[in-house]
Every structure is written in C-alpha cells, then in structure tokens.
C-alpha beads as a LAMMPS data file, in Angstrom:
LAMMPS data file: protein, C-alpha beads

79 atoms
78 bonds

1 atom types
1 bond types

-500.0 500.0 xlo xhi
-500.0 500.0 ylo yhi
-500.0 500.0 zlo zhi

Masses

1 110.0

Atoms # bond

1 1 1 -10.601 19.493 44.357
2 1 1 -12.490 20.761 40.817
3 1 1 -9.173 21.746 39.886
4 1 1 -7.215 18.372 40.436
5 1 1 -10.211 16.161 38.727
6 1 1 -10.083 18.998 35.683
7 1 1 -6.159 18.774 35.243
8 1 1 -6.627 14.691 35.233
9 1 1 -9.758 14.250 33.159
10 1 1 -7.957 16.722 30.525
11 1 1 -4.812 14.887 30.775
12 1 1 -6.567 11.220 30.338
13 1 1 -8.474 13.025 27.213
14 1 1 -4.955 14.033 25.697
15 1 1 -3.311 10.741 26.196
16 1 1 -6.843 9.117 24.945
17 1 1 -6.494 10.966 21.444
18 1 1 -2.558 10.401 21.328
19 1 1 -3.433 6.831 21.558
20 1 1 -6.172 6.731 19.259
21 1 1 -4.187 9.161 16.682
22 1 1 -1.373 6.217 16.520
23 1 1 -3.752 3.457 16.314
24 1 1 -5.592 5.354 13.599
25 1 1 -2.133 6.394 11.737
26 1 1 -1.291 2.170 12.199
27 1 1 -4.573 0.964 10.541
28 1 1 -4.149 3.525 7.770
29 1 1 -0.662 2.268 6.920
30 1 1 -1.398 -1.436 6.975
31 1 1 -4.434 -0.463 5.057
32 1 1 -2.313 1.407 2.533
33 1 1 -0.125 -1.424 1.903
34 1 1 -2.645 -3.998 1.845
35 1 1 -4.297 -1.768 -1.491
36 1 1 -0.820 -0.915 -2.725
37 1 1 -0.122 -4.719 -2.666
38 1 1 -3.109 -5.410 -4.433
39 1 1 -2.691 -2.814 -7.327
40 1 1 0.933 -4.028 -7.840
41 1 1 -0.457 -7.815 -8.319
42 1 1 -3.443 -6.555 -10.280
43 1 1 -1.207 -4.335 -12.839
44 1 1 1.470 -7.701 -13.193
45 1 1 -1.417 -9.987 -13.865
46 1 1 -2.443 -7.467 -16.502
47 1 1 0.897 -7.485 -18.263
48 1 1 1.085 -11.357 -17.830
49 1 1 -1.930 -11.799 -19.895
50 1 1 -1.507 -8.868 -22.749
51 1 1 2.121 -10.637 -22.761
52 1 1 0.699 -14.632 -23.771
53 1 1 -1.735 -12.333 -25.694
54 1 1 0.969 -11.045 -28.005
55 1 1 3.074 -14.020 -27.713
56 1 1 5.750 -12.379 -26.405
57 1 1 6.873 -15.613 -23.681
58 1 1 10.414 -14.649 -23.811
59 1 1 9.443 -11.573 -22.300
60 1 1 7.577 -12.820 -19.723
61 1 1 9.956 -14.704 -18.390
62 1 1 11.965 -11.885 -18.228
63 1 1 9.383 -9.807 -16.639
64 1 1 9.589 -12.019 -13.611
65 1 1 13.312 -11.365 -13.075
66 1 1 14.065 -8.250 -14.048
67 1 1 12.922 -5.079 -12.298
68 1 1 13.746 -2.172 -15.022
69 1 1 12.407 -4.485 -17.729
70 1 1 9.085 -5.187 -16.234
71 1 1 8.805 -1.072 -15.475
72 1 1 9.641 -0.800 -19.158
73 1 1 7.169 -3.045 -19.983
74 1 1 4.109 -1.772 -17.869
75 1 1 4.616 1.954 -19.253
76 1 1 4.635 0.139 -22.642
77 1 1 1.106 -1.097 -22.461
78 1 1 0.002 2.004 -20.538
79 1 1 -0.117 -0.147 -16.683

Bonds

1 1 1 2
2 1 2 3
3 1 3 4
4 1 4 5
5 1 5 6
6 1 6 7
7 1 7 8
8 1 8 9
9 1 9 10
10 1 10 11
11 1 11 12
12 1 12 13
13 1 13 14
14 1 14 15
15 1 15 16
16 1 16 17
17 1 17 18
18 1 18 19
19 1 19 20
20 1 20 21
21 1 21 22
22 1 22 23
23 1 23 24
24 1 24 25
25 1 25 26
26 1 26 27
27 1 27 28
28 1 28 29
29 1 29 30
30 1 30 31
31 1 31 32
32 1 32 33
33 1 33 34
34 1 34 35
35 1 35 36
36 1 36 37
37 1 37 38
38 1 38 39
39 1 39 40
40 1 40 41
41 1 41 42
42 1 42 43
43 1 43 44
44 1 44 45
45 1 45 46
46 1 46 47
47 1 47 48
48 1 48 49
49 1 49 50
50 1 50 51
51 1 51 52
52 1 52 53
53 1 53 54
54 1 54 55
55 1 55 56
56 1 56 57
57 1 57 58
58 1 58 59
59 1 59 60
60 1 60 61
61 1 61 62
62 1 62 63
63 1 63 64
64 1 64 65
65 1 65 66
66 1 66 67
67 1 67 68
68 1 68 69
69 1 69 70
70 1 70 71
71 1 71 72
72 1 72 73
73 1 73 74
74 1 74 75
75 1 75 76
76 1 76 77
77 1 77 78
78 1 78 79
C-alpha cells in the first residue's frame, strides 16, 4: 500500500512542478515583453525629443514611417 501512495504522491509532485515550470516560463515571457515594450517606447520618445531638439521635423516624420530610417537614426544618437 506504501508503495502505491509513494508512486502517486511522486507522480502528483512531477506534474505539480511541470505545471508550475510552464506557468513560471508564461509570466517570464509576458514579463519580458511588457519591459521590452517599454524600452522600445522609452528609446523612440528619446529620439522624438533630440529630433524637435535639432530641428530636424522632416525627419521625424519620417521616423514614424520608416523602419530602417528610424534604426539609422537611433544608432546615430547612440539609442
């Protein structure tokens, strides 16, 4: 009887850390993206302003349209 309650409580303990594992690995994504989402907004805003700092408008509006150009753009003023 030892034996049956042993192979059950170790089974429920395996599928009790499988679970946990993926709900763990879940928060940590959504978590990730959450702070990558924030860094990519922070670093924009900071190019927005140095941009109306320098007066360069017509690049801002580019910024906001083109992908390559805003990349371009960031590594320029070091974001």
């Amino acid at each position: 009887m030892n034996v049956l309650l042993e192979k059950y409580r170790k089974k429920a303990v395996e599928e009790g850390m499988e679970k946990g594992l993926e709900k763990g690995l879940a928060q940590g994504m959504q978590q990730g993206l959450e702070k990558g989402l924030e860094e990519g907004q922070n670093r924009l805003a900071l190019l927005v302003g140095r941009l109306l700092d320098a007066g360069r408008v017509d690049d801002l509006k580019r910024v906001s349209y083109d992908e390559v150009y805003r990349e371009k753009l960031l590594k320029e003023f070091g974001l």
